[in-house]
C-alpha positions as CSV (number, residue, x, y, z in Angstrom):
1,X,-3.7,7.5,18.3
2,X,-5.6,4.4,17.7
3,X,-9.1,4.1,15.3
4,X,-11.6,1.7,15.6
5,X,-13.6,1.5,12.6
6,X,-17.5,0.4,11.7
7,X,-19.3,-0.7,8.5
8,X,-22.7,0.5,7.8
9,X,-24.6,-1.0,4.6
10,X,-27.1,1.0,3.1
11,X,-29.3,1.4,0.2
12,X,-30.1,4.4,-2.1
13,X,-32.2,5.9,-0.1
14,X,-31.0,9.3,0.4
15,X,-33.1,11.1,3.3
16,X,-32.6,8.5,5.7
17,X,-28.5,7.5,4.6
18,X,-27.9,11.3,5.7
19,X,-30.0,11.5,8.7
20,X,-28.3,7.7,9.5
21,X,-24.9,9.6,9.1
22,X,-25.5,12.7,10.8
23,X,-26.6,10.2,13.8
24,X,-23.3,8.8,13.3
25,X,-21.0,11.9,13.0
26,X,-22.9,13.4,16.3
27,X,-21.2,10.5,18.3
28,X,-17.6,10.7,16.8
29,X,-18.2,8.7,13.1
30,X,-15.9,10.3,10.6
31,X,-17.1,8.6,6.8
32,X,-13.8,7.4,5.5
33,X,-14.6,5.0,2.4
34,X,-18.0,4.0,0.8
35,X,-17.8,1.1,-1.9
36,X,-21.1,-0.3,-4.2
37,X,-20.4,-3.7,-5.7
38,X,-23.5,-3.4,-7.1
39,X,-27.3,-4.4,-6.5
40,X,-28.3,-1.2,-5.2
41,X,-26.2,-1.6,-2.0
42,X,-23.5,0.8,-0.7
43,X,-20.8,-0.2,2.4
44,X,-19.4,3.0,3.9
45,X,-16.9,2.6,6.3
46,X,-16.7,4.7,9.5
47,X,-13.7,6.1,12.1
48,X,-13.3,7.2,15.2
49,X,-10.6,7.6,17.4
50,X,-10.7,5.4,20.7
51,X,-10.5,7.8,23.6
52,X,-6.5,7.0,25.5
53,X,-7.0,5.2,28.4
54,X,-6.6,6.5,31.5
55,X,-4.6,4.5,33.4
């Protein structure tokens, strides 16, 4: 199975980081990793698995 993967960048602003994620998990986003170096700013990293191709 192959991934491919996406970073999203967010702030603390919870209401609209879960309605951002639900969006996200409704087309195949699985949250795998979320990291905050600091200054109020969080990277979450996102998978999904790439559908097989067909041919």
């Amino acid at each position: 199975m192959q991934w491919e993967y996406r970073t999203v960048d967010g702030a603390l602003d919870a209401p609209a980081l879960e309605q951002r994620l639900n969006s996200l998990g409704a087309e195949g986003w699985e949250l795998v990793a979320c990291a905050s170096p600091g200054h109020y700013v969080i990277h979450y990293v996102l998978k999904r698995a790439v559908p097989p191709d067909p041919g």
